[in-house]
C-alpha positions as CSV (number, residue, x, y, z in Angstrom):
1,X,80.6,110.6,82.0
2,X,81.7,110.1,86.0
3,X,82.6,113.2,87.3
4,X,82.8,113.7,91.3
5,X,84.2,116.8,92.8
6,X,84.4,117.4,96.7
7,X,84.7,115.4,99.7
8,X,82.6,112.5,100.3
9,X,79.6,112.8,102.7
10,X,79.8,116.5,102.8
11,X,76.9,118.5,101.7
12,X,77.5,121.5,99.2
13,X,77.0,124.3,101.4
14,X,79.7,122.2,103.9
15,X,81.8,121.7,101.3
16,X,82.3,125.2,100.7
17,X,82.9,126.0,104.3
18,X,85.7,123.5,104.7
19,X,89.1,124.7,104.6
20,X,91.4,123.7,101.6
21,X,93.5,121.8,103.4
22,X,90.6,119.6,105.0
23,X,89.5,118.8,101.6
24,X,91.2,115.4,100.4
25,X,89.3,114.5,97.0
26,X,88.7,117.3,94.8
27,X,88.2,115.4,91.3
28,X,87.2,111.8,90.5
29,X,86.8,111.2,86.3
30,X,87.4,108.7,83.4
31,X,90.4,109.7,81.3
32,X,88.1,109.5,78.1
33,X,86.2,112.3,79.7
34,X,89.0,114.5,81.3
35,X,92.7,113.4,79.2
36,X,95.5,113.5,81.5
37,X,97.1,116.1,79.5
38,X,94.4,118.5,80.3
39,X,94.6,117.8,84.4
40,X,98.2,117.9,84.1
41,X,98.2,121.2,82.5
42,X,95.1,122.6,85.1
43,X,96.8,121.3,88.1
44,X,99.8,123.0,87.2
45,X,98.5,126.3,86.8
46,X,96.5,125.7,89.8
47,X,100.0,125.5,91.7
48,X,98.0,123.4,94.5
49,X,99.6,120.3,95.4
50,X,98.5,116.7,95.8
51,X,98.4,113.3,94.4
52,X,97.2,111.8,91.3
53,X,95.8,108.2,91.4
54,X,95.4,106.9,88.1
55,X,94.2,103.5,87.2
56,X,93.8,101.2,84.3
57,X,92.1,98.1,85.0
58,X,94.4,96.7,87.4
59,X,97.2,98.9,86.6
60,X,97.5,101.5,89.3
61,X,100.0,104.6,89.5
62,X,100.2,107.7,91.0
63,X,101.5,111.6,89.7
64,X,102.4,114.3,92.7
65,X,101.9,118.4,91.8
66,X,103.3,120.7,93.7
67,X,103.2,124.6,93.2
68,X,103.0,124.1,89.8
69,X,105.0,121.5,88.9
70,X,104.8,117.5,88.2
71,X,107.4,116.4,90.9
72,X,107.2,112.9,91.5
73,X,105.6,109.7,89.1
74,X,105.2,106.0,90.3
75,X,104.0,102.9,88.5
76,X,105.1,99.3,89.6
77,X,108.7,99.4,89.9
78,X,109.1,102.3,87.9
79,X,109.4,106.0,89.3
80,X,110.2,109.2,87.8
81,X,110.0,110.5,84.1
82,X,109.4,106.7,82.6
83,X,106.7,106.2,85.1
84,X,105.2,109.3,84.6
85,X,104.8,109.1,81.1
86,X,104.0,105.2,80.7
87,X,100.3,106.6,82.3
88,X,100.6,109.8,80.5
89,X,100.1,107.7,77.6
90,X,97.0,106.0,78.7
91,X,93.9,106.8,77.1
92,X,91.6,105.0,79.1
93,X,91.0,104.4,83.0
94,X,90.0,106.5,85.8
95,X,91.8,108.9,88.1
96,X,91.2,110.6,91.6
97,X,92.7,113.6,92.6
98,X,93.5,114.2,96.8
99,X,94.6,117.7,97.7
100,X,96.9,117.9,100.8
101,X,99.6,114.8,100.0
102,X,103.3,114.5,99.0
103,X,105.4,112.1,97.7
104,X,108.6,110.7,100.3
105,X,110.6,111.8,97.2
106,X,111.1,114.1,94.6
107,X,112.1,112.3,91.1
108,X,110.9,114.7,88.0
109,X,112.9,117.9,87.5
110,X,111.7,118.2,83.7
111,X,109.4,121.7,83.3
112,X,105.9,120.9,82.5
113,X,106.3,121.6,78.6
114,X,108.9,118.8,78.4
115,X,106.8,116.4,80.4
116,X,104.3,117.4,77.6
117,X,106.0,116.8,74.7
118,X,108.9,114.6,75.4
119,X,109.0,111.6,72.5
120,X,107.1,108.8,74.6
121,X,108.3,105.8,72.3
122,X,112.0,106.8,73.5
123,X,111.2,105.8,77.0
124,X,108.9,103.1,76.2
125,X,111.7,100.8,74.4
């Protein structure tokens, strides 16, 4: 399991003196360990805000949070809802979380429970 939490270079004791919004990486882990469902749903109720890199091989996307809501999704040429939940449905790959960073744009409006549970194979077609 790869799990990194913290900034890189910083000791522990450092770590914890540093102001939130110093701190860029707070999470680095394998989606087999950590399912994007689950760091959807902490970051969420975290209401922090920040960016979501998640990769698959060479595929590479992004998710944006901010207080408490999924508010922006990009993969290739696709943005919004249909990016969001083409690497929602991932079940392998890695992600990295940075605190601090927002998207130019807002494109999801949907509340989390929708994100959640919308049907998946409609926007995959």
């Amino acid at each position: 399991m790869l799990l990194y939490i913290g900034s890189r270079n910083v000791s522990r004791d450092n770590r914890e003196r540093k102001k939130e919004s110093e701190m860029k990486h707070g999470l680095r882990a394998r989606i087999e360990d950590f399912p994007l469902s689950d760091i959807v749903q902490l970051l969420c109720s975290s209401g922090r805000y920040g960016r979501l890199t998640v990769r698959q091989g060479e595929k590479v996307g992004a998710i944006y949070f901010a207080e408490g809501a999924v508010i922006h999704a990009r993969y290739c040429s696709k943005t919004g809802l249909t990016a969001f939940r083409i690497m929602f449905n991932w079940g392998d790959g890695e992600f990295v979380l940075e605190f601090g960073i927002f998207p130019e744009t807002r494109t999801i409006e949907e509340p989390l429970h929708s994100l959640l549970n919308g049907d998946i194979s409609a926007i995959l077609r």
